[in-house]
C-alpha positions as CSV (number, residue, x, y, z in Angstrom):
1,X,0.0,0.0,0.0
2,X,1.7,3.1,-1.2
3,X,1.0,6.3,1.2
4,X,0.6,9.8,-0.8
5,X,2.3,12.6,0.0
6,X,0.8,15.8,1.9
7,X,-1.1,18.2,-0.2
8,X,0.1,21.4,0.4
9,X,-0.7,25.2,0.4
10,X,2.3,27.4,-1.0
11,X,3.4,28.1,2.4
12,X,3.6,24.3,3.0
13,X,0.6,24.0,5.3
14,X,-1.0,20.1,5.1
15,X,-4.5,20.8,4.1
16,X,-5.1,16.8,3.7
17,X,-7.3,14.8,0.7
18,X,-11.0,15.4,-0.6
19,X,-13.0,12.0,-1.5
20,X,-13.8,12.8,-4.6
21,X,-10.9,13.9,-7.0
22,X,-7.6,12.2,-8.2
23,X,-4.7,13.1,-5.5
24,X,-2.0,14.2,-8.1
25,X,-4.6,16.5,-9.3
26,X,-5.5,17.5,-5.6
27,X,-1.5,18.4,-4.9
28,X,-1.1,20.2,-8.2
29,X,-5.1,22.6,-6.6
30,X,-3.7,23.3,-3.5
31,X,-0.2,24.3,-4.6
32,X,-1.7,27.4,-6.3
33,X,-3.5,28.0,-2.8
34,X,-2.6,29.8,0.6
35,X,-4.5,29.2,3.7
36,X,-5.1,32.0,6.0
37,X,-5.5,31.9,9.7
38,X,-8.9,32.1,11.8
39,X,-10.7,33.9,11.9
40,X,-10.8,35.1,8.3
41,X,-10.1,31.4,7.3
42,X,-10.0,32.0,3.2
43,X,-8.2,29.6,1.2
44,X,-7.0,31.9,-1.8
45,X,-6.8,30.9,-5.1
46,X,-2.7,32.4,-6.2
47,X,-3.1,31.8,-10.5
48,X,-4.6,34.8,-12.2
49,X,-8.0,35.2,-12.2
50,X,-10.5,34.4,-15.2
51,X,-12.3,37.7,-16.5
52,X,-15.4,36.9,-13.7
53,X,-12.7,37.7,-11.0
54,X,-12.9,33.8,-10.0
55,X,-9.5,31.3,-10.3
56,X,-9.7,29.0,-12.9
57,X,-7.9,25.2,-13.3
58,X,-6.8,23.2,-15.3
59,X,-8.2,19.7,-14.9
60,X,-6.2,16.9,-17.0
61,X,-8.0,13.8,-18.8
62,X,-8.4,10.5,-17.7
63,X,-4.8,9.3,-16.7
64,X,-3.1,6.8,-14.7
65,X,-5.1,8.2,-11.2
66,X,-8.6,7.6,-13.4
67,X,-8.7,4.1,-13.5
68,X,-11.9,2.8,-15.1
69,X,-14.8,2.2,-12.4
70,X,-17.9,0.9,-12.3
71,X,-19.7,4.8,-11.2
72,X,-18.8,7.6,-13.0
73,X,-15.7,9.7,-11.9
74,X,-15.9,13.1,-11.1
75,X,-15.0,14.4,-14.4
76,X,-17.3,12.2,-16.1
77,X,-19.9,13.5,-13.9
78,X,-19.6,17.0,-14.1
79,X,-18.8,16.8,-17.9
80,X,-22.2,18.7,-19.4
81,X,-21.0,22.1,-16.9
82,X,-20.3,24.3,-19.9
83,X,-16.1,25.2,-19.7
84,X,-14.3,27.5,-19.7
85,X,-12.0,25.9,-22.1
86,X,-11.0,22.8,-23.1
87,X,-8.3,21.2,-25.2
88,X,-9.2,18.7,-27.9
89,X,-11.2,17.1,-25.5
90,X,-8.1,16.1,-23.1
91,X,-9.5,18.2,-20.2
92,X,-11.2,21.2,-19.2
93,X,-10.8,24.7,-17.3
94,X,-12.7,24.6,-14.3
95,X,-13.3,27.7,-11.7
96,X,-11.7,26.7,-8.9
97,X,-13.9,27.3,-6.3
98,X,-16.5,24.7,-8.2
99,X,-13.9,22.2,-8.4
100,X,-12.9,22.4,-4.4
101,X,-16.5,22.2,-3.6
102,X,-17.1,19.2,-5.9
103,X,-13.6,17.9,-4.6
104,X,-15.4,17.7,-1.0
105,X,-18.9,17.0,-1.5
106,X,-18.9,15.4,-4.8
107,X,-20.5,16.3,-8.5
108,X,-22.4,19.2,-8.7
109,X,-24.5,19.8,-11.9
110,X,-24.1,22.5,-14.3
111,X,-27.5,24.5,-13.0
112,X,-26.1,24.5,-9.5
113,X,-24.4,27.7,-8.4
114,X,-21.5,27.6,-6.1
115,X,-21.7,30.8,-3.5
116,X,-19.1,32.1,-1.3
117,X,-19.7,33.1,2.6
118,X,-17.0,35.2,2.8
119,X,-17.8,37.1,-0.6
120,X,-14.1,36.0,-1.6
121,X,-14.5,35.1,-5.0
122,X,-10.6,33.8,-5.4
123,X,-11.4,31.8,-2.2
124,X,-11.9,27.7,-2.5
125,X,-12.1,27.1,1.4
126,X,-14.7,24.6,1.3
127,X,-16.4,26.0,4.7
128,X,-16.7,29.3,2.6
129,X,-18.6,27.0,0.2
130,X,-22.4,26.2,-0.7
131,X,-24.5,25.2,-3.3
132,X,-27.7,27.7,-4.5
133,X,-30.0,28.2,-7.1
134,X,-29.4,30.8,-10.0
135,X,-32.3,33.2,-8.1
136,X,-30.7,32.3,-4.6
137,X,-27.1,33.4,-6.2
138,X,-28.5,36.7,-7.8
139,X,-30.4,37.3,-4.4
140,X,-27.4,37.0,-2.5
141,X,-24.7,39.5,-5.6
142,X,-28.1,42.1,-5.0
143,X,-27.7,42.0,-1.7
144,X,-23.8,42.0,-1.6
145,X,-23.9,45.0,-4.3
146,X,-22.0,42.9,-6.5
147,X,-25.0,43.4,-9.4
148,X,-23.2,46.2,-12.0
149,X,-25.5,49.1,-13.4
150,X,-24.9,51.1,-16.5
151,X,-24.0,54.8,-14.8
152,X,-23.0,57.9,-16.9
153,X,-21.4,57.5,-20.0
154,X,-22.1,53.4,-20.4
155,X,-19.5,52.7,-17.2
156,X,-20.7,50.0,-14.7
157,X,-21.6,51.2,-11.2
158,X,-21.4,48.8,-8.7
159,X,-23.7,49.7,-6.0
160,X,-21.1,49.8,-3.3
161,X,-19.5,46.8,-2.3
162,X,-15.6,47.7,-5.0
163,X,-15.6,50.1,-7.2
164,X,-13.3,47.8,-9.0
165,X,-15.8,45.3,-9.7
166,X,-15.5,41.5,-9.4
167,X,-12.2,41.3,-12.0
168,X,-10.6,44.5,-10.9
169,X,-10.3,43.8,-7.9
170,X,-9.2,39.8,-7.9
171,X,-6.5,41.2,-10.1
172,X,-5.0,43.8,-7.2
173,X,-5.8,41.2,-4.7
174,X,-3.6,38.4,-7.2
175,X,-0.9,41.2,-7.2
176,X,-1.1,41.8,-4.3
177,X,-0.4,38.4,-2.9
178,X,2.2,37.1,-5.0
179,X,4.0,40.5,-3.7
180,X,3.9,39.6,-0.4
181,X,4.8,35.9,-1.0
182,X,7.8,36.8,-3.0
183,X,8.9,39.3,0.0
184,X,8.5,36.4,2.5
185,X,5.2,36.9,3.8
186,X,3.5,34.2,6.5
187,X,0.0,33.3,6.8
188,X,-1.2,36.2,9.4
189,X,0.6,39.5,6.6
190,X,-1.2,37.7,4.0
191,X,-4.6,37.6,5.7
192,X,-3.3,41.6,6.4
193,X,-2.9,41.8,2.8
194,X,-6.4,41.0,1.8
195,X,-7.6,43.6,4.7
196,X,-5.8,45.9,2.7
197,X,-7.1,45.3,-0.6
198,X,-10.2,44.7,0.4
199,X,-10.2,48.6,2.3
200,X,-8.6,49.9,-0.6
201,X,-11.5,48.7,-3.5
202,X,-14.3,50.0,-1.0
203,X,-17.1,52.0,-2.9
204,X,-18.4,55.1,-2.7
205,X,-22.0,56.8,-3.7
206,X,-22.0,57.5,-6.9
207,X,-18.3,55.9,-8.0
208,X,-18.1,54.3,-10.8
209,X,-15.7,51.4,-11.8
210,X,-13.2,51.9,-14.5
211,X,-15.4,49.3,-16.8
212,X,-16.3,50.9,-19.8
């Protein structure tokens, strides 16, 4: 019996194994992840984000960790959720906070939305996680002030919650994070870094984003 390694954040911290995807694939997620301390408890996403301001990963094809079983794997499963990508058919883009939930909890179909607690889109902490409705997912982005308005002169408003917007603002947060990683940061200046960020993005009445 062979004993896999630890899957690991960037900063080395043991996160351990989901049921329900392959474990080299599981290593390869949390690599591109950081885990911050309690109480903030994010797990962020560190590739660059997709245009929606969520991460995005690449899952590979059936391989020597998909052996053939009699119930469908995971990627067989969630095979009819529209990509983001794919690659003559060898594997798919997935948003990576959908594949962490599914990773945990198992297939999740392509009309089920995947909302975030925290209102952390780069974060795939699966107690961040839950599963909605599309009218349960647009109540909450209302509610949030996440739903863009055409303002003055066609540029989106954002009601309040970053005048960035959803992509502007995973982008500064991205930056912002592989920054502080590359200047040594820990666990607790990262989780100071997305304070920051977050402070920094906060709307105004009236501001608009710099979506045009």
């Amino acid at each position: 019996m062979t004993t896999e390694p630890p899957a690991v954040d960037r900063l080395g911290r043991d996160v351990g194994y989901p049921p329900h995807v392959p474990a080299g694939d599981w290593r390869r997620f949390c690599r591109q992840t950081v885990v911050l301390p309690a109480p903030t408890g994010c797990v962020l996403w560190l590739k660059p984000p997709r245009s929606d301001g969520y991460g995005q990963f690449w899952v590979q094809g059936p391989g020597p960790e998909l052996a053939p079983a009699a119930e469908p794997t995971l990627l067989e499963d969630l095979a009819t959720e529209p990509p983001a990508g794919d690659r003559a058919g060898r594997g798919r883009v997935w948003r990576a906070h959908r594949y962490a939930y599914a990773a945990w909890h198992g297939p999740i179909g392509p009309d089920v939305q995947v909302m975030h607690s925290c209102d952390e889109p780069l974060c795939v902490a699966r107690e961040h996680l839950d599963v909605g409705t599309n009218r349960q997912n647009a109540n909450d982005r209302e509610h949030r002030g996440r739903t863009a308005r055409t303002g003055l002169l066609g540029a989106r408003q954002w009601g309040g919650a970053d005048a960035r917007g959803p992509y502007g603002r995973a982008v500064a947060l991205h930056q912002a994070l592989l920054a502080a990683l590359a200047a040594g940061a820990d666990a607790e200046a990262l989780d100071a870094v997305l304070a920051d960020v977050g402070a920094a993005g906060e709307a105004h009445p009236g501001q608009l984003s710099l979506d045009l």
